[in-house]
N, CA and C atoms of all chains as a GROMACS GRO file, in nm:
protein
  573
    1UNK      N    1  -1.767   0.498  -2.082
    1UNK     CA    2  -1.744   0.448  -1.946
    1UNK      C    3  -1.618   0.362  -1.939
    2UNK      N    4  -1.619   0.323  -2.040
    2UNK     CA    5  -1.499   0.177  -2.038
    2UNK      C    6  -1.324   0.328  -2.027
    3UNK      N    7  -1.349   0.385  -2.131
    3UNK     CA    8  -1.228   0.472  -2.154
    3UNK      C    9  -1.188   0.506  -2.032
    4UNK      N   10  -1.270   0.574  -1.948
    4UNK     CA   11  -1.288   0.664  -1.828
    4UNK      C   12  -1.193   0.538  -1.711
    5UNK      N   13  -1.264   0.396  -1.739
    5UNK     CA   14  -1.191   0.327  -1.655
    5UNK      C   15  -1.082   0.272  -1.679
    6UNK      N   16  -0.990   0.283  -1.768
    6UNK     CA   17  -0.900   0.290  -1.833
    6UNK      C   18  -0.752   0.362  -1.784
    7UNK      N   19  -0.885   0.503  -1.784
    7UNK     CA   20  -0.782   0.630  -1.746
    7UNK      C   21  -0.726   0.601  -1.613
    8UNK      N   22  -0.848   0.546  -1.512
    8UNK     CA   23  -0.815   0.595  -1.392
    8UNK      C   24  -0.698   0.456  -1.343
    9UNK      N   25  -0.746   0.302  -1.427
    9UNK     CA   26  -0.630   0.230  -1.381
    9UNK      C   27  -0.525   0.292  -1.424
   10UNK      N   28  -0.471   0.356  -1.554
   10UNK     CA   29  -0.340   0.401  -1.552
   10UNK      C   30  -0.313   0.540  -1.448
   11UNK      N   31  -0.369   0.641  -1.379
   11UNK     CA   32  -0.334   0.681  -1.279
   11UNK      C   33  -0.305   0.616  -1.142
   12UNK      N   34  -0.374   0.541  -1.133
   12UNK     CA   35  -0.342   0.419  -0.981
   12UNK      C   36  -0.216   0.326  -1.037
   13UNK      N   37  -0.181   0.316  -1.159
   13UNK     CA   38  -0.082   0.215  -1.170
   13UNK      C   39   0.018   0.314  -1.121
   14UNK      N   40   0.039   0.493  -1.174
   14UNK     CA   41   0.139   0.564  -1.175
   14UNK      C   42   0.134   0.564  -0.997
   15UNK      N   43   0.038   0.581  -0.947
   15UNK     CA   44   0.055   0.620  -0.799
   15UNK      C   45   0.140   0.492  -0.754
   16UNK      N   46   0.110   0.345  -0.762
   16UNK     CA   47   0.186   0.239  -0.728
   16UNK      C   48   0.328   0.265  -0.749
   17UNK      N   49   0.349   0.308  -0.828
   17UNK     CA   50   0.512   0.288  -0.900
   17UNK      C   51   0.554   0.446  -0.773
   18UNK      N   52   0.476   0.586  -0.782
   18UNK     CA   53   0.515   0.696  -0.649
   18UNK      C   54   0.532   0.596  -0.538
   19UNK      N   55   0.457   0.483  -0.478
   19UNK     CA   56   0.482   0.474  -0.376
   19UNK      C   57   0.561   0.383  -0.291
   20UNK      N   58   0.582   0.294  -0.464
   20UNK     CA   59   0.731   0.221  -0.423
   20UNK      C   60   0.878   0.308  -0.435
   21UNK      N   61   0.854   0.404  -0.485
   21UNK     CA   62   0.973   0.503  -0.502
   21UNK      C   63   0.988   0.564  -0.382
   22UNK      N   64   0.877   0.628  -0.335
   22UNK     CA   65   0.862   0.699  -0.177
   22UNK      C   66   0.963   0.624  -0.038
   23UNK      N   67   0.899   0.483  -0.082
   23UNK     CA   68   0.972   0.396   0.028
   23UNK      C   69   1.083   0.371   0.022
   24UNK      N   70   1.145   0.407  -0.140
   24UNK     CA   71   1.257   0.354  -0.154
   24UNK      C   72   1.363   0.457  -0.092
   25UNK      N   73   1.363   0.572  -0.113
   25UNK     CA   74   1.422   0.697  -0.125
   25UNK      C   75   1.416   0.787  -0.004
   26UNK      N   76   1.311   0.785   0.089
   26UNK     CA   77   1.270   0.840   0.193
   26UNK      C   78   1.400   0.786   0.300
   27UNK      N   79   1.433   0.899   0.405
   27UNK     CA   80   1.526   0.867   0.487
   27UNK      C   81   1.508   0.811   0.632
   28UNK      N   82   1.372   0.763   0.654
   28UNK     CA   83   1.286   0.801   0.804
   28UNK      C   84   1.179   0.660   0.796
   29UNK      N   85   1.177   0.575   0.886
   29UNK     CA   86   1.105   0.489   0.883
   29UNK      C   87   0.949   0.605   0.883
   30UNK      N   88   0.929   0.654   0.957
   30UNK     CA   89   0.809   0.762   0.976
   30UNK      C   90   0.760   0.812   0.855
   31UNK      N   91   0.873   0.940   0.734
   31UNK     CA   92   0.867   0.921   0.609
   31UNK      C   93   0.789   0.841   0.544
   32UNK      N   94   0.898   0.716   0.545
   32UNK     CA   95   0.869   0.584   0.449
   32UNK      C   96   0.684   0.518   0.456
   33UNK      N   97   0.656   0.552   0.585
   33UNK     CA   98   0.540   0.481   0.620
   33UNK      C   99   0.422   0.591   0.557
   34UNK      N  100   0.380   0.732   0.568
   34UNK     CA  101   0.365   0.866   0.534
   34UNK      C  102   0.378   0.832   0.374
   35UNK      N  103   0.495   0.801   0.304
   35UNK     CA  104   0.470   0.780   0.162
   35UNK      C  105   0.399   0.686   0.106
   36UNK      N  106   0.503   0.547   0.122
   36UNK     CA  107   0.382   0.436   0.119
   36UNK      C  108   0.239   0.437   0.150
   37UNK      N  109   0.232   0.464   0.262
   37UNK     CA  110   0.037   0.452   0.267
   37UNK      C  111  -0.003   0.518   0.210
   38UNK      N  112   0.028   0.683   0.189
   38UNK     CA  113  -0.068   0.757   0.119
   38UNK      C  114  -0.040   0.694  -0.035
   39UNK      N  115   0.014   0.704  -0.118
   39UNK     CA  116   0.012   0.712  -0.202
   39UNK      C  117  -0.037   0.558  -0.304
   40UNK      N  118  -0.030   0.489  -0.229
   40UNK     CA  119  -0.062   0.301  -0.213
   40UNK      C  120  -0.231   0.341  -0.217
   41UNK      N  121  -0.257   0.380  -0.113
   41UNK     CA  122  -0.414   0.430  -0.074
   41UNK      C  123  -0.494   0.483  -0.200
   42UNK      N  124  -0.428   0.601  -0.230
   42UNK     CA  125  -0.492   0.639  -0.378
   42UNK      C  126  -0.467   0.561  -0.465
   43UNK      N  127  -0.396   0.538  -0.529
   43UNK     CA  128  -0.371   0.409  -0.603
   43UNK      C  129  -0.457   0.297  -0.604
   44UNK      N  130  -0.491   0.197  -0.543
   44UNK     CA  131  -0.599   0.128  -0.502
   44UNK      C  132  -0.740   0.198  -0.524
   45UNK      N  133  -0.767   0.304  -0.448
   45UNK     CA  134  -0.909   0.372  -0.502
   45UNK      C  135  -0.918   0.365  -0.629
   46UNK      N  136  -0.782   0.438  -0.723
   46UNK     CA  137  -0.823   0.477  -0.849
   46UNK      C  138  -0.830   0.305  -0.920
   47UNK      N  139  -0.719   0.213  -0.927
   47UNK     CA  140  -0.697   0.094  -0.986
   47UNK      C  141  -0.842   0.027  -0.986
   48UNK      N  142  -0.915   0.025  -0.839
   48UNK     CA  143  -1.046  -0.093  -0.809
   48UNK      C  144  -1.154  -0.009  -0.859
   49UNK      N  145  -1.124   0.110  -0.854
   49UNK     CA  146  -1.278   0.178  -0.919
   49UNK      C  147  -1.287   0.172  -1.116
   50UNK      N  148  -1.142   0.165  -1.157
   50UNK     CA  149  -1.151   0.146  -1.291
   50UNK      C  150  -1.211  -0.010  -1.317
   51UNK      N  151  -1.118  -0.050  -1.253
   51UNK     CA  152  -1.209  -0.231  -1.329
   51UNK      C  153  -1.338  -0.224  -1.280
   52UNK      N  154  -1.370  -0.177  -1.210
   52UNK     CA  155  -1.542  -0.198  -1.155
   52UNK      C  156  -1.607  -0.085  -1.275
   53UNK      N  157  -1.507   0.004  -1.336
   53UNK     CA  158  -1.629   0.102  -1.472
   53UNK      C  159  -1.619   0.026  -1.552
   54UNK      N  160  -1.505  -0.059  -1.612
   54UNK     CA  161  -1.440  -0.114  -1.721
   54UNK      C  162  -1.561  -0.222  -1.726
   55UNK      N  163  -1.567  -0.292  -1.663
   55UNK     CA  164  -1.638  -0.409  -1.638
   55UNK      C  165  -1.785  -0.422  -1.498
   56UNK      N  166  -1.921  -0.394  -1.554
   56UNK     CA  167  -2.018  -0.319  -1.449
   56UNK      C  168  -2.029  -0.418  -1.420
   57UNK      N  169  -2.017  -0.584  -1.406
   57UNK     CA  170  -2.099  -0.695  -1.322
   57UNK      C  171  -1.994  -0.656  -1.164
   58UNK      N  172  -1.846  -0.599  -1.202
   58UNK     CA  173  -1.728  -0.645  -1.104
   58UNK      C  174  -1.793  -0.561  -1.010
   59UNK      N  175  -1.884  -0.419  -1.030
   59UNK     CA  176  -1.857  -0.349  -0.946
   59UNK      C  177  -1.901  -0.331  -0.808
   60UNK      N  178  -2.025  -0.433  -0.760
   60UNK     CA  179  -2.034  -0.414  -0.608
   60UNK      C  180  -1.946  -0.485  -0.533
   61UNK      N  181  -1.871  -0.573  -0.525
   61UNK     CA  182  -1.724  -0.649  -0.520
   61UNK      C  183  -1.588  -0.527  -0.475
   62UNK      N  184  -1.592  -0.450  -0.584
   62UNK     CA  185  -1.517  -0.374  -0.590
   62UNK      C  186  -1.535  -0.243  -0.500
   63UNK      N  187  -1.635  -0.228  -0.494
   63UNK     CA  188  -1.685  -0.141  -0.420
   63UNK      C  189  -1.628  -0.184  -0.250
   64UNK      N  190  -1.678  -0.302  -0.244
   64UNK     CA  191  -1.615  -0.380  -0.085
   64UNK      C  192  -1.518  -0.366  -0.057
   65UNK      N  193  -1.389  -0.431  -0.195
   65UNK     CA  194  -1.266  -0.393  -0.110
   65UNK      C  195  -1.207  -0.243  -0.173
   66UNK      N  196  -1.312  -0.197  -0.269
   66UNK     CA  197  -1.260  -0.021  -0.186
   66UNK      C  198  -1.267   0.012  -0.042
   67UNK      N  199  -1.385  -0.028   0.015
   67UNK     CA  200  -1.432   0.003   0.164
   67UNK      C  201  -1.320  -0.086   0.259
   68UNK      N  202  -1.308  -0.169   0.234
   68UNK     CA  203  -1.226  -0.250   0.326
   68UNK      C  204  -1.047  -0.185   0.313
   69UNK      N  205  -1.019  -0.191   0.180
   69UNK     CA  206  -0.912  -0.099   0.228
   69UNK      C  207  -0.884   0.031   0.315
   70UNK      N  208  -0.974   0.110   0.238
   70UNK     CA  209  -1.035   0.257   0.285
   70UNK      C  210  -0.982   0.243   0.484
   71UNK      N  211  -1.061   0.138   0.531
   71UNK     CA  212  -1.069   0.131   0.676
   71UNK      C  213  -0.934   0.057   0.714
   72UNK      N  214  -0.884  -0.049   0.642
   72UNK     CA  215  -0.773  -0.144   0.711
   72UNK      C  216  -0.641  -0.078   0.718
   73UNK      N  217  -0.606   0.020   0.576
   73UNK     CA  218  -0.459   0.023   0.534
   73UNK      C  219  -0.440   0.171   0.634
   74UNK      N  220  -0.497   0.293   0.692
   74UNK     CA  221  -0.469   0.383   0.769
   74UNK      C  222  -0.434   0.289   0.926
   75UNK      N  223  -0.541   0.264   0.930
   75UNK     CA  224  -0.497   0.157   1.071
   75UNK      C  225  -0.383   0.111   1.082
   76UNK      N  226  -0.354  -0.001   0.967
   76UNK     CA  227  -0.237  -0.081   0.972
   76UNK      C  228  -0.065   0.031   1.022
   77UNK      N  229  -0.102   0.151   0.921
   77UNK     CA  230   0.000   0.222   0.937
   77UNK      C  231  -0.004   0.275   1.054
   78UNK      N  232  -0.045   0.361   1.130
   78UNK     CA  233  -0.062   0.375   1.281
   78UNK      C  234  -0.034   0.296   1.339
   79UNK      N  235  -0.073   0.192   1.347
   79UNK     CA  236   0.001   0.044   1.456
   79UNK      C  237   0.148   0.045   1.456
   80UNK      N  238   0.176   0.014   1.302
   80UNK     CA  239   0.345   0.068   1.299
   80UNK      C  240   0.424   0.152   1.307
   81UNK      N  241   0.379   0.255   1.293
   81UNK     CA  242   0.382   0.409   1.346
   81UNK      C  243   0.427   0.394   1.507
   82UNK      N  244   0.321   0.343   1.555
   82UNK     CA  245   0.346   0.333   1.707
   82UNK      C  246   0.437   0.207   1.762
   83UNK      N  247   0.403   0.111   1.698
   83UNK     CA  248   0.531   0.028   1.769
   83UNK      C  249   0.633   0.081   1.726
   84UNK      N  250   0.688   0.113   1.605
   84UNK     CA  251   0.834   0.183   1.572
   84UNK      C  252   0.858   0.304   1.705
   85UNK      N  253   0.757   0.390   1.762
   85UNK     CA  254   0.835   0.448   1.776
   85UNK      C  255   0.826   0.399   1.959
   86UNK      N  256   0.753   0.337   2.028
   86UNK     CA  257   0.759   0.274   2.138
   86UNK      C  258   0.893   0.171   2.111
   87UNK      N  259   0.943   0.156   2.015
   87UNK     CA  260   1.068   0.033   2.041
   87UNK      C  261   1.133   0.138   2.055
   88UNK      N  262   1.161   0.283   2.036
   88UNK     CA  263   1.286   0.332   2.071
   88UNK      C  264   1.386   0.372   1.913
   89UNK      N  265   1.290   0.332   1.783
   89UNK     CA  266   1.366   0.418   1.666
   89UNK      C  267   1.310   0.537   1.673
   90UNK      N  268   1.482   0.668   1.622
   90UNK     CA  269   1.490   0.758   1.612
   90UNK      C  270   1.462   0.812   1.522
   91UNK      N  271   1.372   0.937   1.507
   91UNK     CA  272   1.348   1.037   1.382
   91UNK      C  273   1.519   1.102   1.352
   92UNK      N  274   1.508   1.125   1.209
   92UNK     CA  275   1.654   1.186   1.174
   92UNK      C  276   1.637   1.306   1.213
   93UNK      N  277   1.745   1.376   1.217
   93UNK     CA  278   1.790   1.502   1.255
   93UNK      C  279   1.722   1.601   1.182
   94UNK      N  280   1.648   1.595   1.117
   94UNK     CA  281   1.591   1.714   1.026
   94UNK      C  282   1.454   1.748   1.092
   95UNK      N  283   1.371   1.622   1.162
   95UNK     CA  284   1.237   1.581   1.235
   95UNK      C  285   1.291   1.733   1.405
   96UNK      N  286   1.178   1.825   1.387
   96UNK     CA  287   1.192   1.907   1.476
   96UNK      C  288   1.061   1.882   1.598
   97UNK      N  289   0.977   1.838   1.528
   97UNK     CA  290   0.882   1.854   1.646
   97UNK      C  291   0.873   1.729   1.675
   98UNK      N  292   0.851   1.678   1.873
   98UNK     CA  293   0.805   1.528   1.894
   98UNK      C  294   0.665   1.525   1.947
   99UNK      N  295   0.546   1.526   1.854
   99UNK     CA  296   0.440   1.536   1.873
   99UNK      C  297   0.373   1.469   2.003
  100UNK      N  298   0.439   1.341   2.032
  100UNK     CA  299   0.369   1.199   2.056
  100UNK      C  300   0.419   1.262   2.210
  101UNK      N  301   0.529   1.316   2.227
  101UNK     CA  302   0.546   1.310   2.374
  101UNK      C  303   0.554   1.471   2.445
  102UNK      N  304   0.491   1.566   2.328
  102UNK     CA  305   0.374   1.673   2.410
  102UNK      C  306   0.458   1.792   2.404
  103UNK      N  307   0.548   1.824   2.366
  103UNK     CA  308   0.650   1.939   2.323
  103UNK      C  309   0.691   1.939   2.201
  104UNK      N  310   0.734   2.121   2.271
  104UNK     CA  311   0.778   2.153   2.114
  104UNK      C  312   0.938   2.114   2.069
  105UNK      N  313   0.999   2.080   2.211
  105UNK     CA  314   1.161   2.033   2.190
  105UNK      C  315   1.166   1.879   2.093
  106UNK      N  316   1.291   1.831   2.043
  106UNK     CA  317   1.257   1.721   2.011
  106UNK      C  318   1.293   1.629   2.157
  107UNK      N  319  -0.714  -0.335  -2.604
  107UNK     CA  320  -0.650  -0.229  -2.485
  107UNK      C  321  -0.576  -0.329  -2.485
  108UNK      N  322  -0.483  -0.346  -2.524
  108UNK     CA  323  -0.398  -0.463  -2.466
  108UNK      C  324  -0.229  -0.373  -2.427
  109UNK      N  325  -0.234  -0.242  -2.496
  109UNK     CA  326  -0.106  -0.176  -2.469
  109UNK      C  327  -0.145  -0.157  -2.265
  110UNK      N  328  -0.282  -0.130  -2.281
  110UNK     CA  329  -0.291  -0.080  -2.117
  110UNK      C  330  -0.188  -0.183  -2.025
  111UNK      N  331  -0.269  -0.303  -2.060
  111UNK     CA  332  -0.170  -0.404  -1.975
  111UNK      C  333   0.040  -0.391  -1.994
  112UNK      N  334   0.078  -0.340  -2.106
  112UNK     CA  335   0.219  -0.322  -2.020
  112UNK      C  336   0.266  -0.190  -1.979
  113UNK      N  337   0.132  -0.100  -1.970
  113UNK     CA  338   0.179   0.020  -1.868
  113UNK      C  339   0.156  -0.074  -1.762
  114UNK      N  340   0.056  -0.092  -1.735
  114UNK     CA  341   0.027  -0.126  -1.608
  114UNK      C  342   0.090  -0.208  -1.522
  115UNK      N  343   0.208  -0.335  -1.596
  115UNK     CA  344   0.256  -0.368  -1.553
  115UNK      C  345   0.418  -0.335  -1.525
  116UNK      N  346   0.454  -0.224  -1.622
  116UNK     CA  347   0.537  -0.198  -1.617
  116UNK      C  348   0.586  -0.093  -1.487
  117UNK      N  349   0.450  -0.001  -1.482
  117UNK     CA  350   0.477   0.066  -1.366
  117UNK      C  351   0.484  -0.007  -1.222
  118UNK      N  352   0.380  -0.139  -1.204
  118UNK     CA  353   0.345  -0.228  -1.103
  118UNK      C  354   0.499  -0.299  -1.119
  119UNK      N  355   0.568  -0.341  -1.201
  119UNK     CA  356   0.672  -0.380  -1.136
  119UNK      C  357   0.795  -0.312  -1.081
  120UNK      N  358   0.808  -0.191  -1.182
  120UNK     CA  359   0.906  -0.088  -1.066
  120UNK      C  360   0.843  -0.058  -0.948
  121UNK      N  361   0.726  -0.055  -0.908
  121UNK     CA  362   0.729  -0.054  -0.758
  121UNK      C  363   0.746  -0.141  -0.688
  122UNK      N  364   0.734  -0.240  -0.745
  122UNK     CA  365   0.742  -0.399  -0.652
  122UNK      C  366   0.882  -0.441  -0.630
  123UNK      N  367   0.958  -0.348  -0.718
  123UNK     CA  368   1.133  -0.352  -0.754
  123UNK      C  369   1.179  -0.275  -0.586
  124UNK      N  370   1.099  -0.197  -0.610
  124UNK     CA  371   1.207  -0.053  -0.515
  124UNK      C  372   1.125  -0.129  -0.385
  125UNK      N  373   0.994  -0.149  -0.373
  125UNK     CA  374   0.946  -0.227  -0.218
  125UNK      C  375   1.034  -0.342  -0.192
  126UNK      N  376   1.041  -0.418  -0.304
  126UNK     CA  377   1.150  -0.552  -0.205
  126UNK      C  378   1.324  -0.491  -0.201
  127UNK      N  379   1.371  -0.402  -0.283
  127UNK     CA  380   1.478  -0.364  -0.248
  127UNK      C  381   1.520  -0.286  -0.091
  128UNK      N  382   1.356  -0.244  -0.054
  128UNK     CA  383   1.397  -0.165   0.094
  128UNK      C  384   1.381  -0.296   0.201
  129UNK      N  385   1.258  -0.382   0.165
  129UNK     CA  386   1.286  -0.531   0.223
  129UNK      C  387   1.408  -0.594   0.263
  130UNK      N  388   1.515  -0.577   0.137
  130UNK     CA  389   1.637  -0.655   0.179
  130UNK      C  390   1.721  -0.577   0.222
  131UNK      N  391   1.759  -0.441   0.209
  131UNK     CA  392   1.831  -0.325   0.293
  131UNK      C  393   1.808  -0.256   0.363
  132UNK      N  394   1.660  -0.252   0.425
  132UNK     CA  395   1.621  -0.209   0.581
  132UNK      C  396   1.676  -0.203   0.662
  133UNK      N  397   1.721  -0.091   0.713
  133UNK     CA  398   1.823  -0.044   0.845
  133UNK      C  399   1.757  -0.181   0.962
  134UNK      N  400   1.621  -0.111   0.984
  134UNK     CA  401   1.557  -0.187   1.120
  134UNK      C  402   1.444  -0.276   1.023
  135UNK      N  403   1.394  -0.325   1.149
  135UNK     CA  404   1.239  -0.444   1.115
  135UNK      C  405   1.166  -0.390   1.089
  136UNK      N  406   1.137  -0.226   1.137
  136UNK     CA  407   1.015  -0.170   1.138
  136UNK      C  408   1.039  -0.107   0.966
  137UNK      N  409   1.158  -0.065   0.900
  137UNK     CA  410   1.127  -0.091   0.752
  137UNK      C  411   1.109  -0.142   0.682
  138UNK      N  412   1.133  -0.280   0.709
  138UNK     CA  413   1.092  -0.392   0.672
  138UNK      C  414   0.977  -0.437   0.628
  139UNK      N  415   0.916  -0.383   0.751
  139UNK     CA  416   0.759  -0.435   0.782
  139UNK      C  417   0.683  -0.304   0.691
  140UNK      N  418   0.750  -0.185   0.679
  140UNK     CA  419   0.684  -0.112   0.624
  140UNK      C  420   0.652  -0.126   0.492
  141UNK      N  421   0.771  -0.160   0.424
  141UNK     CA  422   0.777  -0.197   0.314
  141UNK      C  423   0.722  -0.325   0.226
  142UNK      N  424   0.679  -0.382   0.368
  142UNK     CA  425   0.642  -0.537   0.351
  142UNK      C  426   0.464  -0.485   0.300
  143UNK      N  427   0.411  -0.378   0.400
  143UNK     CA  428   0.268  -0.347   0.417
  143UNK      C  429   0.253  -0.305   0.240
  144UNK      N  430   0.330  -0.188   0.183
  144UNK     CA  431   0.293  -0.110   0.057
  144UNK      C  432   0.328  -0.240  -0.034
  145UNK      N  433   0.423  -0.336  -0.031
  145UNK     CA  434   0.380  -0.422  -0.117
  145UNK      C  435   0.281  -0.492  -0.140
  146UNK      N  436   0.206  -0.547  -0.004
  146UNK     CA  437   0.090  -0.637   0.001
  146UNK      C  438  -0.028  -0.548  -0.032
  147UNK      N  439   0.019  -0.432  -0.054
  147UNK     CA  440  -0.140  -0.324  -0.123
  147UNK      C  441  -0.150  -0.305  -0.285
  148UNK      N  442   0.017  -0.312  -0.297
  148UNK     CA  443   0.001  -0.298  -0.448
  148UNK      C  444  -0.032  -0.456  -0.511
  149UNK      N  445   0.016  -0.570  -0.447
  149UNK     CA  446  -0.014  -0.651  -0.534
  149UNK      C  447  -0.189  -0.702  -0.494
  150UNK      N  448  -0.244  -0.637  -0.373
  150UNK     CA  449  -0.369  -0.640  -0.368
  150UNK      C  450  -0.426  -0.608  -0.508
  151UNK      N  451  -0.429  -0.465  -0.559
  151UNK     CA  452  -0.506  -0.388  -0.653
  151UNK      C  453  -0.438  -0.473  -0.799
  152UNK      N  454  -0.309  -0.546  -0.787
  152UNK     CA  455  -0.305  -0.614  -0.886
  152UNK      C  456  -0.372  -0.777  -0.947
  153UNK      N  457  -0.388  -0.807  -0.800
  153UNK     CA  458  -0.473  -0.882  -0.836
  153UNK      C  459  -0.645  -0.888  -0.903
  154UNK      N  460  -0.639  -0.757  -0.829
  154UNK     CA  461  -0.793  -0.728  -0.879
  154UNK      C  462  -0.784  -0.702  -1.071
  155UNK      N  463  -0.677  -0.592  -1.106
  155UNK     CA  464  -0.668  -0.601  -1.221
  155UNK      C  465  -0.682  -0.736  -1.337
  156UNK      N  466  -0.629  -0.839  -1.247
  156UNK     CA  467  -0.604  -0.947  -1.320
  156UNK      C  468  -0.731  -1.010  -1.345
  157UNK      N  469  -0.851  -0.979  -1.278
  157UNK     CA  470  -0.978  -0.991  -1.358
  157UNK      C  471  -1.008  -0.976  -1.424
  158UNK      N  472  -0.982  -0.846  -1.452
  158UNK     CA  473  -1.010  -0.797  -1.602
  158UNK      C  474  -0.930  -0.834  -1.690
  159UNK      N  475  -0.805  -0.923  -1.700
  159UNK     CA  476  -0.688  -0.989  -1.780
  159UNK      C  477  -0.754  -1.057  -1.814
  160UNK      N  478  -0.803  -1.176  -1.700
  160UNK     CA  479  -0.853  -1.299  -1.716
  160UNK      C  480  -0.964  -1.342  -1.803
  161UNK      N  481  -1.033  -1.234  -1.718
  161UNK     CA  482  -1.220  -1.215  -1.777
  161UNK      C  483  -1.271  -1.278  -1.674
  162UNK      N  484  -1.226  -1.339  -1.531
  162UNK     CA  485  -1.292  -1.378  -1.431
  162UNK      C  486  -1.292  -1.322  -1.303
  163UNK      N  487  -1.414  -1.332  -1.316
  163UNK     CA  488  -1.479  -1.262  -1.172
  163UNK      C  489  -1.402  -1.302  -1.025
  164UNK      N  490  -1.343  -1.443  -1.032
  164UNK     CA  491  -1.338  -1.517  -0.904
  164UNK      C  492  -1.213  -1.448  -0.840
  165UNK      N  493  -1.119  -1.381  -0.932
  165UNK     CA  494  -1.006  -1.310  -0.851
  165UNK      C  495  -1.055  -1.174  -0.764
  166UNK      N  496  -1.166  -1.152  -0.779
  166UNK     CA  497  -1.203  -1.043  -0.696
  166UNK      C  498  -1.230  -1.104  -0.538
  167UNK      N  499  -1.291  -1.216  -0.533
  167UNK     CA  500  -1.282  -1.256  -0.410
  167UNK      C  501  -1.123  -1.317  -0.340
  168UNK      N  502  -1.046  -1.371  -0.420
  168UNK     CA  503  -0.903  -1.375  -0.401
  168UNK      C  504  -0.850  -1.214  -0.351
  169UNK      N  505  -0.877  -1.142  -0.372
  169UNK     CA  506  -0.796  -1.006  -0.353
  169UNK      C  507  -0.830  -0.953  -0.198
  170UNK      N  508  -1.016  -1.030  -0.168
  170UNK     CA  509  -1.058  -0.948  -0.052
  170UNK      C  510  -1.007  -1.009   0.038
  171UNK      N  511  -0.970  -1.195  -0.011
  171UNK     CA  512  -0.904  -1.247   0.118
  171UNK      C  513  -0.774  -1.208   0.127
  172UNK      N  514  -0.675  -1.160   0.049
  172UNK     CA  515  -0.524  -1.139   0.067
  172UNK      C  516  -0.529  -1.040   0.140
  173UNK      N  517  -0.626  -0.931   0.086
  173UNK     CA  518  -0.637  -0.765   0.192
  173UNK      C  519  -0.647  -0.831   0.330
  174UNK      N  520  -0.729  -0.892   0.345
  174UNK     CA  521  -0.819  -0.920   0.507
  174UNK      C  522  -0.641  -0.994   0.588
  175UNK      N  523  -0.528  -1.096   0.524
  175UNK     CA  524  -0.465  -1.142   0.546
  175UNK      C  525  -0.311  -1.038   0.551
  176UNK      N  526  -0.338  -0.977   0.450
  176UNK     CA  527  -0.180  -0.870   0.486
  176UNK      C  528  -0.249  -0.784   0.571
  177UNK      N  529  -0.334  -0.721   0.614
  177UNK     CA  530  -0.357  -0.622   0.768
  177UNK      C  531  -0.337  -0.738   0.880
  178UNK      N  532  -0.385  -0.840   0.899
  178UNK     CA  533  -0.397  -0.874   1.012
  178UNK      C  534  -0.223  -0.963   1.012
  179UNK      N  535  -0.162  -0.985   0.896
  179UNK     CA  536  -0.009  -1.003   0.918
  179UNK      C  537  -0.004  -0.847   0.995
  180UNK      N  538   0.005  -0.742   0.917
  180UNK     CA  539   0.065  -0.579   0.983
  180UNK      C  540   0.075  -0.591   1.078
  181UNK      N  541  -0.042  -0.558   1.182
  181UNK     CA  542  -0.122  -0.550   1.276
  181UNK      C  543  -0.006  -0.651   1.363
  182UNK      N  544  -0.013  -0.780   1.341
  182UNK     CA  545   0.022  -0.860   1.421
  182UNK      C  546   0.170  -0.884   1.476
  183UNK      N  547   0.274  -0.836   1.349
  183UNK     CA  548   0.398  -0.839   1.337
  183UNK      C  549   0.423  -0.687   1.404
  184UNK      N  550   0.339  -0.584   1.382
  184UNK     CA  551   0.353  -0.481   1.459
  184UNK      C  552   0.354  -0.479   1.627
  185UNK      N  553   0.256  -0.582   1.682
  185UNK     CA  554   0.256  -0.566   1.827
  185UNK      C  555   0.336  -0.693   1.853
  186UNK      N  556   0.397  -0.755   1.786
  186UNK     CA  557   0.526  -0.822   1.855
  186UNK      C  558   0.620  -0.760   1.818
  187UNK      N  559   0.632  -0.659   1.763
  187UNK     CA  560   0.790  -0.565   1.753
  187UNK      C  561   0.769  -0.447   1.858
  188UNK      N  562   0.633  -0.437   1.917
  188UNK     CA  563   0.649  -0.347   2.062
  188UNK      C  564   0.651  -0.397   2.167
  189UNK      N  565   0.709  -0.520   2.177
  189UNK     CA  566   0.752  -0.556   2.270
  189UNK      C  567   0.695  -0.541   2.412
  190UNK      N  568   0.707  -0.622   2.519
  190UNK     CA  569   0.602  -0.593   2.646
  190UNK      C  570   0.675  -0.497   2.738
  191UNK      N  571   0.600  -0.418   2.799
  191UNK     CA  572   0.627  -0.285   2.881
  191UNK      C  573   0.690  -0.397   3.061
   0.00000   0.00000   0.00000
């Protein structure tokens, strides 16, 4: 059990390090937000579920702020999602479809 | 396991490298803020790790209050950058 939780913090550490790279490199506030969360998101699942195998007293704790992330960090991104694009920033030129305002033109 | 701890930190700090680097060269606020959010997640799950560094339990409740505190920063810095209609 301990190994197993081991494994999975070093996959959530690798996803952390994808999703500071994502943000770094991405050309599109929209992108950037799309990389970061997802990949932040898994990361966290895998990181909080290893210390909770590694160590069984941690794990109904851990279990919580699995759940609490799970629900807060999609939200959070949508909010910014939407104020970014209600202030009036532009998708780059490569972005073909504008979902939000009901056509297929941009 | 003690090699675990400098993967773990080694990868946790190149991301924390490239998140505050888009922090300080963000075209707009809203990358800013984006970048501001994926940091306050990774050093969430790092704090939790640091329980198991420590051997104490009490950073797990430290981690649930920082989560509960970087969304409702997001959240909040988000609807004052949309400005009133």
């Amino acid at each position: 059990m301990s190994i197993l939780g081991y494994i999975l913090i070093t996959i959530g550490a690798f996803f952390y390090f994808l999703g500071g790279l994502g943000i770094f490199r991405m050309p599109d506030v929209y992108n950037r937000l799309q990389a970061g969360t997802k990949a932040t998101t898994l990361g966290s699942f895998s990181v909080i579920l290893g210390v909770g195998l590694v160590n069984l007293d941690y794990l109904p704790k851990a279990l919580i702020i699995i759940a609490f992330i799970a629900l807060t960090n999609p939200v959070g991104s949508s909010v910014l999602a939407r104020a970014a694009y209600l202030k009036g920033i532009k998708p780059t030129d490569k972005t073909k479809v504008d979902e939000y305002k009901g056509g297929d033109e941009k | 396991m003690t090699i675990i701890n400098y993967i773990f930190f080694g990868f946790v700090g190149l991301g924390v490298l490239f998140s505050f680097l888009r922090i300080l060269l963000g075209p707009t606020s809203a990358d800013r803020v984006a970048a501001l959010d994926t940091l306050n997640v990774v050093l969430t799950g790092t704090i939790v790790f640091l329980a198991l560094v420590f051997k104490n339990g009490l950073y797990l409740d430290i981690a649930l209050v920082y989560g509960l505190l970087s969304f409702t920063e997001t959240v909040v810095i988000s609807r004052y950058l949309e400005g009133k209609k």
